[in-house]
C-alpha positions as CSV (number, residue, x, y, z in Angstrom):
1,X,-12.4,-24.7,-6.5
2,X,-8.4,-25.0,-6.0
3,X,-8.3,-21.4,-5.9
4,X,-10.9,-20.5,-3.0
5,X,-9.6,-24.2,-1.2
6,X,-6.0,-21.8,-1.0
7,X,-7.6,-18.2,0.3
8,X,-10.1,-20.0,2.4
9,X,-7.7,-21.8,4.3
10,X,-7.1,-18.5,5.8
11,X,-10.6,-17.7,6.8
12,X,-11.9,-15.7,3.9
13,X,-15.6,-16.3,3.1
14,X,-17.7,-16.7,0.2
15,X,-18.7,-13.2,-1.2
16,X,-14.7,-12.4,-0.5
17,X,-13.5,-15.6,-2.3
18,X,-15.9,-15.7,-5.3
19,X,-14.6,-12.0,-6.2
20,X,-10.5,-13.5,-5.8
21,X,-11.5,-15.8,-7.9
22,X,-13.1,-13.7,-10.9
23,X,-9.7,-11.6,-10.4
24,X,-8.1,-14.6,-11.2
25,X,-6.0,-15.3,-7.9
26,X,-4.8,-19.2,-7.3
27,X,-2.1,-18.5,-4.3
28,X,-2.3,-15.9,-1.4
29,X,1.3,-13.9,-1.7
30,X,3.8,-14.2,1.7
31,X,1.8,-10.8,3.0
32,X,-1.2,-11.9,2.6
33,X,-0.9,-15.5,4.2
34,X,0.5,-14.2,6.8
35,X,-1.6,-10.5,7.6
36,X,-4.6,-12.0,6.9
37,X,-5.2,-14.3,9.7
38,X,-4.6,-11.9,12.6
39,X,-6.7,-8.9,10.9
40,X,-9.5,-11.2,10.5
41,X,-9.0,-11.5,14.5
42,X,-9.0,-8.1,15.3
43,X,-4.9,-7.7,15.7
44,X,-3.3,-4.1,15.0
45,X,-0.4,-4.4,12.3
46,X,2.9,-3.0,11.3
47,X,3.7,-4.3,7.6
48,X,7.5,-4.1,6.4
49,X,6.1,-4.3,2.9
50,X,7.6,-2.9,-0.1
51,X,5.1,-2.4,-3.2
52,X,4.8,-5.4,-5.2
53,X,4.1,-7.8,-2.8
54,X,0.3,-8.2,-2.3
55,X,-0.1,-5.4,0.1
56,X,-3.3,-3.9,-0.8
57,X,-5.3,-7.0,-0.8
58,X,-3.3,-8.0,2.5
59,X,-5.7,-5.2,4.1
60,X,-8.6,-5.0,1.9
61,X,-9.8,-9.0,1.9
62,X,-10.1,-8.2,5.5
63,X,-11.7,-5.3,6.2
64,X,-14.1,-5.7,3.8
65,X,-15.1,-9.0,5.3
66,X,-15.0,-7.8,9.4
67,X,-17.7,-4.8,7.5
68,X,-20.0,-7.2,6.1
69,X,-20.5,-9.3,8.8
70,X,-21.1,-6.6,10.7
71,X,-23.9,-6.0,8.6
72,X,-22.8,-5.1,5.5
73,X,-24.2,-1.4,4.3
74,X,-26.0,0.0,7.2
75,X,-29.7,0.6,6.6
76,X,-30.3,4.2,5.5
77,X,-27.5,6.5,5.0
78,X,-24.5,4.7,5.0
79,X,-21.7,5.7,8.2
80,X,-17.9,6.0,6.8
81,X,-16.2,2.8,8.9
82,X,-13.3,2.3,7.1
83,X,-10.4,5.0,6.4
84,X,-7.1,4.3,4.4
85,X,-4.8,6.6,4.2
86,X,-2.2,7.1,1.1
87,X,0.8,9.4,-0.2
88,X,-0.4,9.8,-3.8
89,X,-3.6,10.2,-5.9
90,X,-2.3,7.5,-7.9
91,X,-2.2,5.3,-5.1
92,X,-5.4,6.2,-3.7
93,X,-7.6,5.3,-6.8
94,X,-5.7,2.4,-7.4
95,X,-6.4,1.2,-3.6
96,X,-9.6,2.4,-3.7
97,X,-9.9,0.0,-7.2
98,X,-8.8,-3.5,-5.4
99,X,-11.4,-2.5,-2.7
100,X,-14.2,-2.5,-5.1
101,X,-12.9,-5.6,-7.0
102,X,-12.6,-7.2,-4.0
103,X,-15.7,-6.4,-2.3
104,X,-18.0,-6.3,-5.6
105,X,-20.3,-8.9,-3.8
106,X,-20.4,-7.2,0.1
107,X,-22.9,-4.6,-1.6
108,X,-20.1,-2.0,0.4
109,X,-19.1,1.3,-1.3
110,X,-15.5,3.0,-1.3
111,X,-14.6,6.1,-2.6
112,X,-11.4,7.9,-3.3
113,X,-10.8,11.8,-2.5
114,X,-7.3,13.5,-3.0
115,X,-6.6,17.1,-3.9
116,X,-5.7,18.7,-7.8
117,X,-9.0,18.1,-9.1
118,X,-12.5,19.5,-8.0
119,X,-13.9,18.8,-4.6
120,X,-17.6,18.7,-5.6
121,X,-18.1,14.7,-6.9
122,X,-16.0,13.7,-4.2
123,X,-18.2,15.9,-1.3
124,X,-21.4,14.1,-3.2
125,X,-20.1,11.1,-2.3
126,X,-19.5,11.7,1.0
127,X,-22.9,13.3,1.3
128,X,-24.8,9.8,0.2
129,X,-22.8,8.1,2.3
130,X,-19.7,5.2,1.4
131,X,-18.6,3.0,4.1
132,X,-14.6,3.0,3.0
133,X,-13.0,6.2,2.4
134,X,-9.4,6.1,0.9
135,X,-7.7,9.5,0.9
136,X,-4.6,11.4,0.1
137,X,-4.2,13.8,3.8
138,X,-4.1,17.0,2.2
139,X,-7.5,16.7,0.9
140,X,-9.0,14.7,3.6
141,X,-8.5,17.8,6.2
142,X,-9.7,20.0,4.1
143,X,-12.9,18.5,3.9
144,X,-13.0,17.8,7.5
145,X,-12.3,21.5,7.9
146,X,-15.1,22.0,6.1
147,X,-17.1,19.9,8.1
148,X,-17.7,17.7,5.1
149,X,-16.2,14.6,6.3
150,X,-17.1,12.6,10.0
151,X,-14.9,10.5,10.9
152,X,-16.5,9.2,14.3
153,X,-17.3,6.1,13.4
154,X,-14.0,4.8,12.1
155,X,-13.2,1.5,13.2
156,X,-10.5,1.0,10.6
157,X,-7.5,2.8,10.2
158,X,-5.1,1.7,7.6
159,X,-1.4,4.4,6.7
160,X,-0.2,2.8,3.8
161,X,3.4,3.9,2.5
162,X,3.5,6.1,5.7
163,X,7.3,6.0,5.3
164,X,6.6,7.9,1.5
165,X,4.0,9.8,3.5
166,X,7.2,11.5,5.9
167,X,9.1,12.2,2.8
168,X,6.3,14.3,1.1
169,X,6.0,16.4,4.4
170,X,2.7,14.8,4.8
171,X,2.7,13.4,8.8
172,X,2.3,16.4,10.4
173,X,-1.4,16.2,8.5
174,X,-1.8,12.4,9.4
175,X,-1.4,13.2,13.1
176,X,-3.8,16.2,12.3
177,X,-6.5,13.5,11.2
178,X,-5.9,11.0,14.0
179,X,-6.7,13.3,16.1
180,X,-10.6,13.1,14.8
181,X,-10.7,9.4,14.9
182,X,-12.1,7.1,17.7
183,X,-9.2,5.4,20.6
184,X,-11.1,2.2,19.8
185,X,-10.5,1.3,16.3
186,X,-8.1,-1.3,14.4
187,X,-5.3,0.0,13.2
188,X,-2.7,-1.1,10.3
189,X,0.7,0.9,9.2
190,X,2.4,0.0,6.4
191,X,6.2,1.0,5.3
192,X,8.8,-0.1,3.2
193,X,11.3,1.2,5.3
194,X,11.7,1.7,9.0
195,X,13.3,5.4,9.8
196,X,13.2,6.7,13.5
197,X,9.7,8.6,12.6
198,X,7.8,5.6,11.5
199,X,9.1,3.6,15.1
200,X,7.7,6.4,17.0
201,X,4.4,6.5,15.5
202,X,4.0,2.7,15.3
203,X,4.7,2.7,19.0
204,X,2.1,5.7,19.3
205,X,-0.7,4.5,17.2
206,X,-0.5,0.5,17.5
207,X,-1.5,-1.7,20.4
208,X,-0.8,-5.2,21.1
209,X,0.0,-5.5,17.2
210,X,1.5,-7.9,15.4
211,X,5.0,-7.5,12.8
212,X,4.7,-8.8,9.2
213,X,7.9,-8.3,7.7
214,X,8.1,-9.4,3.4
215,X,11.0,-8.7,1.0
216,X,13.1,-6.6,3.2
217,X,14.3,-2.9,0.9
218,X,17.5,-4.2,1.6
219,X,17.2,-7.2,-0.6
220,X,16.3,-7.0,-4.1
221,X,13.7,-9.3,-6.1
222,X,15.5,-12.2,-7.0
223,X,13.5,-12.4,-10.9
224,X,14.8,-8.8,-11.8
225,X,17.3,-9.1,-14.3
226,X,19.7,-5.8,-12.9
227,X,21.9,-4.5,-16.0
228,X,24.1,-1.0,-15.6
229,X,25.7,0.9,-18.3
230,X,28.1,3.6,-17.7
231,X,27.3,6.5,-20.1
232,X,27.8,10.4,-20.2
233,X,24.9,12.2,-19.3
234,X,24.4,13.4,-23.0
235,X,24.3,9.8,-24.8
236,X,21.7,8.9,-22.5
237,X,19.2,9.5,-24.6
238,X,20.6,7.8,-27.7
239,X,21.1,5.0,-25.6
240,X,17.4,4.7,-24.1
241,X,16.3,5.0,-27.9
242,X,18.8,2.5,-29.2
243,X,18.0,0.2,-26.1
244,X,14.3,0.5,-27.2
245,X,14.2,-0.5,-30.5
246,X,17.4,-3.1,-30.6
247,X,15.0,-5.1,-27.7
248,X,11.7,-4.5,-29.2
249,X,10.3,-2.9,-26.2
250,X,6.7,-3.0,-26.6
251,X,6.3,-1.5,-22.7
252,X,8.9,-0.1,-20.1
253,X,8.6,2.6,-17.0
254,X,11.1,5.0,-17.4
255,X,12.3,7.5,-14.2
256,X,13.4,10.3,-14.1
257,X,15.1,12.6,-11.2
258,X,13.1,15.8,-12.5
259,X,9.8,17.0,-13.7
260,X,11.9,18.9,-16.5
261,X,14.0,15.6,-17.0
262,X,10.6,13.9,-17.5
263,X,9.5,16.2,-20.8
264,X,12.8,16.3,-21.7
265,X,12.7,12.5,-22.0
266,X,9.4,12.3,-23.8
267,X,10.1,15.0,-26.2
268,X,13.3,12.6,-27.2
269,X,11.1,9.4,-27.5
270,X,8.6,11.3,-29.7
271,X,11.5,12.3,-32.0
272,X,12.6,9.0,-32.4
273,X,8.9,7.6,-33.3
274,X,8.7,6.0,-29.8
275,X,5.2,6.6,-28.5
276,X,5.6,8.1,-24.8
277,X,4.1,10.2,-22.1
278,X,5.3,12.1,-18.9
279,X,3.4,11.9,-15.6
280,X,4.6,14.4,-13.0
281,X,3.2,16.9,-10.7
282,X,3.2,19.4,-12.8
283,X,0.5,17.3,-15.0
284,X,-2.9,17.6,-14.0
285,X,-5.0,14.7,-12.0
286,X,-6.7,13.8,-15.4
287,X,-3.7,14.0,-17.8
288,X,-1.7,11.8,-15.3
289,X,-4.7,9.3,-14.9
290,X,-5.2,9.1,-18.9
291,X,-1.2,8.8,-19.1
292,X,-1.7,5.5,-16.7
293,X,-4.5,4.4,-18.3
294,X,-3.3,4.0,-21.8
295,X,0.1,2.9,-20.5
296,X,-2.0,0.3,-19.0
297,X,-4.0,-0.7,-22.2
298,X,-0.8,-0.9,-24.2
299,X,-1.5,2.3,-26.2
300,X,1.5,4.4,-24.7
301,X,4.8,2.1,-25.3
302,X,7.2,4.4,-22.8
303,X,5.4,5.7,-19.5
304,X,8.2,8.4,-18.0
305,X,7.7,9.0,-14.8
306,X,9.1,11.0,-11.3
307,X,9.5,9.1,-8.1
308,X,6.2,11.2,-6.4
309,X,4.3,10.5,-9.9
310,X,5.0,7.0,-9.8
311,X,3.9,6.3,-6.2
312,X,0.8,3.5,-6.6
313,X,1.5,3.0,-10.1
314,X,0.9,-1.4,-10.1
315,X,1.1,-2.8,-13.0
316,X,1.0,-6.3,-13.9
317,X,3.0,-8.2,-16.6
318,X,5.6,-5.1,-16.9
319,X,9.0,-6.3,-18.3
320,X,11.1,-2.7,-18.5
321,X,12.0,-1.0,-16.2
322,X,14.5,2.1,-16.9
323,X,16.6,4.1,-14.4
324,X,17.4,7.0,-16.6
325,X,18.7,9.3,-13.9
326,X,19.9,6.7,-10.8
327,X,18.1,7.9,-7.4
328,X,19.0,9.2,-4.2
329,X,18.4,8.0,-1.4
330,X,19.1,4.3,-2.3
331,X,16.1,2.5,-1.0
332,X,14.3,4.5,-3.9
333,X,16.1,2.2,-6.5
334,X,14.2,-0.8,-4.5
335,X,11.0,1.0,-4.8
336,X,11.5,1.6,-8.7
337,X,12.6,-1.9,-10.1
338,X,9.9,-3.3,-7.5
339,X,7.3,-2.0,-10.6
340,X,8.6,-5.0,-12.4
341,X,8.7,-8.6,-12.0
342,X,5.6,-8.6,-9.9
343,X,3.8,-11.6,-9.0
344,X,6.8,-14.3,-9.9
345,X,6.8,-13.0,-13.0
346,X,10.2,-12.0,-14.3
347,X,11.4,-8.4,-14.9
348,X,14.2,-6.6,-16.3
349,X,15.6,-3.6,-14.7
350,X,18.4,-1.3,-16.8
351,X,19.9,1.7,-15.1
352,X,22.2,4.6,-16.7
353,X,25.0,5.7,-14.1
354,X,26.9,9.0,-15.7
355,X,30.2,10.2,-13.7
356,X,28.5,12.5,-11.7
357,X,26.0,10.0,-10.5
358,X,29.0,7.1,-9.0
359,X,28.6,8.3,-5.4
360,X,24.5,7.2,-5.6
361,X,25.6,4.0,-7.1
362,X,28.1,3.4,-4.6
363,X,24.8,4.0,-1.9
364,X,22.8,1.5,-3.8
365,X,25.1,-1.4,-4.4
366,X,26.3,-1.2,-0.4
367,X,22.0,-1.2,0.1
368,X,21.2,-4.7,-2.1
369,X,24.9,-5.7,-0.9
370,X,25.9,-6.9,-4.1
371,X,27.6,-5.1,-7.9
372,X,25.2,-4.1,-10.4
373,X,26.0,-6.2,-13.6
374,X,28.0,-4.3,-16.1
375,X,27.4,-4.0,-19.6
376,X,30.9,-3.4,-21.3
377,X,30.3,-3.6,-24.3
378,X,27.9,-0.7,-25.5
379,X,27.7,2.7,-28.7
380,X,28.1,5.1,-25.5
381,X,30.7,3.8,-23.0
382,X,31.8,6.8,-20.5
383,X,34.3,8.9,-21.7
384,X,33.6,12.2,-19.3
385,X,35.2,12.2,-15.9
386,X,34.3,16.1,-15.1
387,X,31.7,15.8,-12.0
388,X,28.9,19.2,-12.1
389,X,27.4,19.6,-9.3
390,X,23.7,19.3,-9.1
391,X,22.9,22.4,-8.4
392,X,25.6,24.1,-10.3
393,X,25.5,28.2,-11.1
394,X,25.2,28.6,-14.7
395,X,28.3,31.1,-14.5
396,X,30.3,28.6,-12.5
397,X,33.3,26.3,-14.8
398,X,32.7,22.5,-14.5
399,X,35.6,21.5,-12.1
400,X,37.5,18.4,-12.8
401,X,37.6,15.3,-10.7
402,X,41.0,13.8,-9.4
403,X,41.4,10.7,-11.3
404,X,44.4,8.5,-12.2
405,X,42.7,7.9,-15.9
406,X,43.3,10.7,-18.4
407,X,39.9,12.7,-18.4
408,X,38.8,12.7,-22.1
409,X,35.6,15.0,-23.0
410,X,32.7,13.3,-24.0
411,X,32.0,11.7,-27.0
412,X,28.8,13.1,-27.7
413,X,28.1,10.9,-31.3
414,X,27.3,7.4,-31.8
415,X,30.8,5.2,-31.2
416,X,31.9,2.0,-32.3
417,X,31.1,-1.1,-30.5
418,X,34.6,-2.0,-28.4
């Protein structure tokens, strides 16, 4: 078949192959040709990955195949060989998903445990025994605390995101669990970016390992179509909804900067007839995994989302992606339009930039080293030049910004097309 003749070539074998191809794969991505190879030969890794580019099955393919020919599922009760490590719940199942696809014909087991729901399925299947654990670290200690979880037979080791992983606070319990593992053990990090932090653990935790570097965060996904419209914080929303219907947006990802922005967002779309849910942290496991699913099936048209909330969501096919509130730091807006034109399929990518939010556009267009495309021509052009502060007092006055235009207050109805 053309499309095992492609994966083979880098040393897959059959049970691995036949499940690619019932997934529907033809061409390894740039990650995986290239991380496969030295995995499959026992090589430690650091991946410069951002999401979007084949990651998951980059590491999966070959773990799953170094376990089965060591045996496959050990006779008896099974010993935990495999552990991978992620930010998010989100992330976590959906890892913890392309293991199972991918290893439906190794006859090896992988579980998912994160915290926010119940402990007690997820110590059951510990208890019977799974040989690939993927786990958020919160939960994961607890449970070794507990002296529910052994990790002395880990031979893999895989920190996925482990840059996302430092900005949620959440190294301090990845050291805590790598202290439990075994010296002799593969090991694969994964980042999108590089900060000082991630160098010193790569150099702590790797040996002899290899450098995969794919679509660097600097540089943006040529097939995302990047529009910007300048608008006033309160036409936002009239815009989003106008945007909406004027395309015939069937699907789009919307972000937001806040949890409250997120409900704030989805109450407007409901108004407006659009069919939409929030996901945040605030949500619980179940009402954020139902959210995803259904955005998945196409019965949700708008999924509205925070940065933490939308950490592992992978979507294929997704044409919209919406920065309603632009993000800080920059490499963020990398992450977020990454959701869309997966695969070399195309994406469009529309971000809202009010006055107040010009200095975190200035950070982003020095990151992808080029303008974001202007749309001139729009119902809400800006017409506020009064900067609030982000965490303004509610008894503070709104101070005005030195400008050489006249400041005009904002235009807070529909306007006429200039």
């Amino acid at each position: 078949m053309k499309t095992e003749s492609k994966f083979k070539e880098l040393g897959l074998i059959a049970p691995i192959l036949k499940a690619i191809a019932e997934e529907g794969y033809e061409t390894p991505s740039p990650i995986q040709a290239q991380a496969i190879p030295p995995l499959l030969a026992g090589k430690d890794m650091f991946g410069c990955a951002q999401t979007g580019t084949g990651k998951t099955a980059a590491f999966a393919m070959p773990i799953l195949q170094k376990l089965y020919l060591q045996g496959g599922p050990a006779p008896g009760k099974r010993k935990l060989k495999a552990l991978i490590l992620a930010p998010t719940r989100e992330l976590a199942l959906q890892i913890a998903e392309s293991f199972q696809a991918y290893g439906r014909h190794t006859g090896l087991k992988t579980t998912a445990i994160f915290g926010g729901v119940s402990q007690n399925r997820q110590v059951e299947a510990l208890r019977q025994g799974i040989d690939i654990l993927v786990a958020t670290p919160g939960r994961l200690n607890d449970l070794i605390g507990q002296k529910l979880c052994d990790l002395h037979n880990i031979s893999f080791l895989v920190l996925d995101e482990a840059d996302r992983m430092l900005d949620m606070g959440f190294i301090n319990d990845v050291k805590k669990v790598l202290t439990k593992l075994p010296d002799e053990r593969q090991t694969l990090l994964f980042s999108a970016t590089i900060p000082k932090e991630i160098s010193t653990l790569v150099d702590s935790i790797l040996h002899d390992y290899v450098t995969i570097a794919v679509t660097p965060v600097s540089s943006t996904v040529d097939l995302i179509d990047q529009t910007l419209y300048l608008v006033d914080k309160a036409n936002k929303g009239r815009l989003l909804v106008d945007l909406i219907h004027e395309k015939n947006i069937a699907s789009a990802l919307v972000f937001s900067r806040t949890k409250h922005g997120a409900d704030k967002i989805q109450r407007l779309l409901e108004k407006a007839g659009i069919n939409g849910r929030a996901i945040h942290g605030n949500k619980s496991q179940n009402a954020r995994q139902d959210a995803l699913r259904s955005f998945k099936a196409g019965k949700i048209q708008v999924l509205v989302a925070t940065d933490i909330a939308a950490r592992g969501i992978d979507i294929d096919d997704l044409p919209y992606v919406f920065n309603f509130d632009l993000p800080a730091p920059a490499e963020t807006y990398v992450h977020r339009i990454g959701r869309t034109g997966r695969s070399g399929a195309s994406g469009i990518a529309i971000s809202f930039c009010d006055y107040n939010e010009l200095s975190l556009l200035k950070d982003i267009e020095k990151l992808i080293k080029a303008p974001l495309p202007r749309v001139e021509e729009h119902p809400y052009p800006m017409q506020d030049f009064e900067v609030v502060p982000l965490r303004q007092n509610a008894r503070q006055s709104r101070s005005v910004a030195t400008t050489e235009a006249t400041p005009r207050r904002a235009n807070h109805t529909r306007g006429r097309r200039h």
